[in-house]
TORKOL-4160 file (C-alpha; in steps of 0.2 Angstrom, whole numbers, padded with zeros to 4 digits, m for minus):
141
<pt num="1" X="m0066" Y="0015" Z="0019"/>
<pt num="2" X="m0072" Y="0034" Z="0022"/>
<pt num="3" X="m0060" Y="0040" Z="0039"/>
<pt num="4" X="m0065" Y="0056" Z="0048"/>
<pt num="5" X="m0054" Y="0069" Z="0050"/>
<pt num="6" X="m0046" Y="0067" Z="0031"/>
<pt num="7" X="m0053" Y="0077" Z="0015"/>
<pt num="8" X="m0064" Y="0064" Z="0005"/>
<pt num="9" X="m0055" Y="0066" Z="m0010"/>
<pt num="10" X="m0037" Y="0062" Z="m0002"/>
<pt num="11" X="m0045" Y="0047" Z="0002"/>
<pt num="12" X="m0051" Y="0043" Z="m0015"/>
<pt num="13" X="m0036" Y="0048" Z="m0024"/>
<pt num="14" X="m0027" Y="0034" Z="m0011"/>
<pt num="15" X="m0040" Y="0023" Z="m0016"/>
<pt num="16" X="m0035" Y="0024" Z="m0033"/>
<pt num="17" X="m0016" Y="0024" Z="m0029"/>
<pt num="18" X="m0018" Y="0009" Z="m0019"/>
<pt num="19" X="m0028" Y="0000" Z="m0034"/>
<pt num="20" X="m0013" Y="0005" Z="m0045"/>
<pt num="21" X="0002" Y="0000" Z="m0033"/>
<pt num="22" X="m0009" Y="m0019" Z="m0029"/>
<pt num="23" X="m0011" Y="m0022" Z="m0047"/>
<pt num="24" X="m0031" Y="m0024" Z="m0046"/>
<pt num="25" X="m0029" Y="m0006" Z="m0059"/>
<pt num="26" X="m0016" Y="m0009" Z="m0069"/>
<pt num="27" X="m0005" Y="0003" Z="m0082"/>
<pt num="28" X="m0015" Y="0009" Z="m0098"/>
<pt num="29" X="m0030" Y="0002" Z="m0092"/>
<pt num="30" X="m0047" Y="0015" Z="m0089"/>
<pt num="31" X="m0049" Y="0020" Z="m0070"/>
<pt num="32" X="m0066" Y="0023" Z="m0064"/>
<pt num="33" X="m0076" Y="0038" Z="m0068"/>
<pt num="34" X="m0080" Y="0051" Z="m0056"/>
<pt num="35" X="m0098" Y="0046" Z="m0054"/>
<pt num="36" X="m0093" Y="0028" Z="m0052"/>
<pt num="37" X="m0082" Y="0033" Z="m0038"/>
<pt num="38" X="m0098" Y="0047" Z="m0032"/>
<pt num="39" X="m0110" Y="0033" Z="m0034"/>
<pt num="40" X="m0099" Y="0019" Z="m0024"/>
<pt num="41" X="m0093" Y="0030" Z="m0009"/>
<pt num="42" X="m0108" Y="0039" Z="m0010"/>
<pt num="43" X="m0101" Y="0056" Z="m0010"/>
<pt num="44" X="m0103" Y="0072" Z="m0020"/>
<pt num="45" X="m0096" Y="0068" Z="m0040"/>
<pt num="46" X="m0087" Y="0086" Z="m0037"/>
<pt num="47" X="m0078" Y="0079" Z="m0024"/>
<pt num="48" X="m0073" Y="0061" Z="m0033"/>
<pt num="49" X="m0067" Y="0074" Z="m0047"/>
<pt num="50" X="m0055" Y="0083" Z="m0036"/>
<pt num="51" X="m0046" Y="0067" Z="m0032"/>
<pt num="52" X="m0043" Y="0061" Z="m0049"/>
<pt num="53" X="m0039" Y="0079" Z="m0053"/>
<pt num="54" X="m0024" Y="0078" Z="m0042"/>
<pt num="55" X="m0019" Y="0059" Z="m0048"/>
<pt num="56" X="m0024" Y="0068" Z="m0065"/>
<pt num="57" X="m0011" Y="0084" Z="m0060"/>
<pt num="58" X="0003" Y="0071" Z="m0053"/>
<pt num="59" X="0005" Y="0060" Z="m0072"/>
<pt num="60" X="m0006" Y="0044" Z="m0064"/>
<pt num="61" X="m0023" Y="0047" Z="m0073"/>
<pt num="62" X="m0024" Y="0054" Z="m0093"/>
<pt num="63" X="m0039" Y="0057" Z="m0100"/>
<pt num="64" X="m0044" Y="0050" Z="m0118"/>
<pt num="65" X="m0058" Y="0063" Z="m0127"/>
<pt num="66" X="m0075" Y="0055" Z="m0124"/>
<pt num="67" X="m0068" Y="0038" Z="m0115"/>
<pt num="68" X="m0066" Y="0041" Z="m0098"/>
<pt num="69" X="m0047" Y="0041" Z="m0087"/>
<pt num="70" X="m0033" Y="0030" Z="m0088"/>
<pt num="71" X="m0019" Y="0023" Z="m0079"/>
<pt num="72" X="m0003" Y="0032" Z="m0088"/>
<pt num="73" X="0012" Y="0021" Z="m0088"/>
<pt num="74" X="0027" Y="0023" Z="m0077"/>
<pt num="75" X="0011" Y="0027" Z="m0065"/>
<pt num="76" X="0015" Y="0012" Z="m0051"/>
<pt num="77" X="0033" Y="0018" Z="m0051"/>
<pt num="78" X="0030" Y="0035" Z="m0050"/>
<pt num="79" X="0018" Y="0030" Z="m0035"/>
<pt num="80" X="0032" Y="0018" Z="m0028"/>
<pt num="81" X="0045" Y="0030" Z="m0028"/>
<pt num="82" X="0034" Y="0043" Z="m0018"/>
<pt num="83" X="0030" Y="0031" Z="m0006"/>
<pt num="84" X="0047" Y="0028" Z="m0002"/>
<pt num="85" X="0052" Y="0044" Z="m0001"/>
<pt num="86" X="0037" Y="0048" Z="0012"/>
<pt num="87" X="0042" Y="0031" Z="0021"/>
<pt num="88" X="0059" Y="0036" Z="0022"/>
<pt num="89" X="0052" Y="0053" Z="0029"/>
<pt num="90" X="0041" Y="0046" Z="0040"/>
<pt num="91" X="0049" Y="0032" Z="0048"/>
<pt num="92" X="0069" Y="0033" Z="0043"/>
<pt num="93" X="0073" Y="0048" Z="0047"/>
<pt num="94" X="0067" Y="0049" Z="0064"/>
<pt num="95" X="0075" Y="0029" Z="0067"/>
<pt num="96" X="0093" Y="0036" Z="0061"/>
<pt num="97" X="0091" Y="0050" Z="0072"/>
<pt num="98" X="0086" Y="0041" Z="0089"/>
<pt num="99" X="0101" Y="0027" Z="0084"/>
<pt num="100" X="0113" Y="0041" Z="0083"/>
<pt num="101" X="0105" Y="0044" Z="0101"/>
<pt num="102" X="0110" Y="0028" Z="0106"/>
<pt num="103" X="0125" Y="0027" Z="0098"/>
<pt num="104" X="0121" Y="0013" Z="0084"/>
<pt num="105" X="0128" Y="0013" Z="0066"/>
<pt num="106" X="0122" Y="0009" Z="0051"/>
<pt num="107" X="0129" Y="m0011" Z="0053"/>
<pt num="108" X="0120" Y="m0008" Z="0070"/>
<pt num="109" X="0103" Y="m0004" Z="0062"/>
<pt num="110" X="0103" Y="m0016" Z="0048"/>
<pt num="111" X="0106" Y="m0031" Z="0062"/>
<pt num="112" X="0094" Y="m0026" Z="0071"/>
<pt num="113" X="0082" Y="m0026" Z="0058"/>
<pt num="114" X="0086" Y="m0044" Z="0051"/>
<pt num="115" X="0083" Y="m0048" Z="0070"/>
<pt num="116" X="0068" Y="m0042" Z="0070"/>
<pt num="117" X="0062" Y="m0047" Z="0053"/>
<pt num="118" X="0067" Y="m0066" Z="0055"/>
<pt num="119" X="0056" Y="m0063" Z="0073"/>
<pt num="120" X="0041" Y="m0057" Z="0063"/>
<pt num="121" X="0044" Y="m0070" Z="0051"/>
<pt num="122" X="0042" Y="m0084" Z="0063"/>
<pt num="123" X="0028" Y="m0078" Z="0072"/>
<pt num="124" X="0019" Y="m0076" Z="0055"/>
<pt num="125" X="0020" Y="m0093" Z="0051"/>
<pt num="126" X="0008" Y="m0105" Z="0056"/>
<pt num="127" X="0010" Y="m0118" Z="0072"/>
<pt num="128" X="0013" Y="m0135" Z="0067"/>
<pt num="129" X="0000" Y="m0147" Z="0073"/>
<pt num="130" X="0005" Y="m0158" Z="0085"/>
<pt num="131" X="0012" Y="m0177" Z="0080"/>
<pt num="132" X="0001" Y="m0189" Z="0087"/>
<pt num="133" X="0012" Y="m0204" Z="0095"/>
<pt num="134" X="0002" Y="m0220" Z="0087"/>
<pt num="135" X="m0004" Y="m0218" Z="0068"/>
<pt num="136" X="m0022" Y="m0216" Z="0067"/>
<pt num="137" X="m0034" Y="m0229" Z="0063"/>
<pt num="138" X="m0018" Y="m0244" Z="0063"/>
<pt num="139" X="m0014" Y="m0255" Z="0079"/>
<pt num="140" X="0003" Y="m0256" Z="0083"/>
<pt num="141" X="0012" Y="m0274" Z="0076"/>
């Protein structure tokens, strides 16, 4: 899970955020402490503190007095809605500017995509087996 080149406690704060957004941490229910995360990533516990800190700072993690951190509710949503903005950011963005390059419109883009998506769609799926010509195990009458 640990990438070079990103802070250490980015990466566990998206490790929680991801928990949060699968379902596998949900709302109202205790996130893991700092020295679980410390101990499991084997990483500094200041360093696992400074990533809930921010979720802490952000409204996804509350602390109850002598429990440990939470999962606030609204957390997922609020987690959803950043994402979608940063998505939109980081991938939109740049797409409606190169159609509007290209001269594509909106009905353009949104053919294109259900093209593309019915494409990935199929190529997800998996290959049939082939039909054998004689029924196994049966001689022909």
């Amino acid at each position: 899970m640990i990438e070079e080149g990103k802070p250490l406690f980015l990466q566990i704060a998206e490790q929680i955020e991801d928990s949060i957004l699968d379902g596998s941490l949900p709302e109202e229910t205790q996130a893991p402490s700092t020295n679980e995360l410390a101990g499991f990533y084997r990483i500094n516990p200041a360093t696992a503190a400074k990533g809930v800190a921010m979720l802490t700072d952000k409204g996804v993690l509350y602390k109850r007095r002598g429990i440990g951190m939470f999962v606030a509710a609204g957390a997922k949503d609020l987690l959803l809605g950043e994402r979608r903005a940063a998505f939109a950011d980081r991938y939109i963005d740049p797409l409606l500017a190169e159609a509007r390059t290209l001269g594509l419109g909106a009905d353009d883009l949104a053919a294109l995509l259900r093209e593309r998506a019915a494409h990935t769609a199929q190529s997800a799926q998996p290959a049939q087996p082939a039909q054998a010509t004689q029924t196994e195990g049966k001689n022909p009458a």
